[in-house]
N, C-alpha and C positions, 0 to 999 in steps of 0.2 A: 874363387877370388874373395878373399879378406880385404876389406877394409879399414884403415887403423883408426882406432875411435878418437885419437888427436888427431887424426887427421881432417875426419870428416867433423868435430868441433871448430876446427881452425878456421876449416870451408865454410859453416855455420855464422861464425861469429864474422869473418869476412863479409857473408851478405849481409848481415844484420849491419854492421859500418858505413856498408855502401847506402844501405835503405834508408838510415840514419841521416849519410851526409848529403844526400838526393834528396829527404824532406826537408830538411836544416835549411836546404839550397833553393827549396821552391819557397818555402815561408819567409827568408831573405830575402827573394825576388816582391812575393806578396807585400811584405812592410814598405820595403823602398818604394813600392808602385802608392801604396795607400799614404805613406809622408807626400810624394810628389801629388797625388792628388787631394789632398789636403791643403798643403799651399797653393795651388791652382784655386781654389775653392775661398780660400785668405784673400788673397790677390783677384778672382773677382768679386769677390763681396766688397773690398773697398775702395777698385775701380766703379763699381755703382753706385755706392754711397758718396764716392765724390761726384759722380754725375748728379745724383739726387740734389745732394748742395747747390752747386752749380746753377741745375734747375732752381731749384725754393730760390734762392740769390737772386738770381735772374731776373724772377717771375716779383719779386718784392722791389726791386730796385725798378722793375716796370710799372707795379704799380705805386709804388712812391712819388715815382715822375709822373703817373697821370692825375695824382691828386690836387686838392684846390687847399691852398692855407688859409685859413679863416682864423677869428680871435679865438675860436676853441681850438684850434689844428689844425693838421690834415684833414680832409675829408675829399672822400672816394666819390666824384660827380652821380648824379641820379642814374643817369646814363649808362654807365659802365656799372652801379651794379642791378640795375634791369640785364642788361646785356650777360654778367660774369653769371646771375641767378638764372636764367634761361638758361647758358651753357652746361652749369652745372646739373640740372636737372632734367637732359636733356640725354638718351643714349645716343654712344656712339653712330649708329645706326642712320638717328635722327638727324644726324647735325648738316649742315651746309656743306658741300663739298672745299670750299676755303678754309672752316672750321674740322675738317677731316683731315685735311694737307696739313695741319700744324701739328695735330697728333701722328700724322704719319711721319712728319719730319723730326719729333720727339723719340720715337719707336726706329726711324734709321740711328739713330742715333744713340740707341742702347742696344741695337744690333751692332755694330763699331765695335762696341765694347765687348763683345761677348764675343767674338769673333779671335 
């Protein structure tokens, strides 16, 4: 049995279109999946950055209100910052279980987000 050598070219170049249109078709797939998680990645970066704000806002407008006016300004009572210098220099670890609740309800709260 002979084989006709267009024929078995034809056969050839067939598989070679299919293989063709089968990586075309996964590298397709690939792109659209890496654009979609791209935007996923867009979108929460700047659902955190508005958390961030939010927080900094917050946390400024908290301490704006606890402050004392005086003929120079504002100014941050003795008090609060012995207290904010302790916290800050303070691990997690270390802090009060009250001062742990407030970072833990910070951290539910960019879990939220992430979710």
């Amino acid at each position: 049995m002979t084989i006709d050598s267009n024929l078995l070219t034809g056969f050839q170049y067939g598989i070679s279109i299919g293989v063709s249109i089968t990586l075309a078709g996964i590298l397709l797939v690939w792109w659209l999946h890496s654009i979609k998680e791209a935007d996923r990645e867009i979108e929460m970066r700047e659902k955190l950055a508005s958390y961030a704000h939010e927080t900094w806002s917050g946390w400024m407008k908290y301490m704006f209100n606890k402050c004392e006016s005086t003929v120079h300004g504002e100014m941050i009572p003795p008090e609060l910052v012995e207290r904010w210098n302790r916290q800050m220099n303070t691990e997690y670890k270390d802090l009060s279980d009250k001062e742990k609740q407030s970072d833990r309800d910070e951290a539910d709260k960019m879990m939220r987000i992430m979710r």
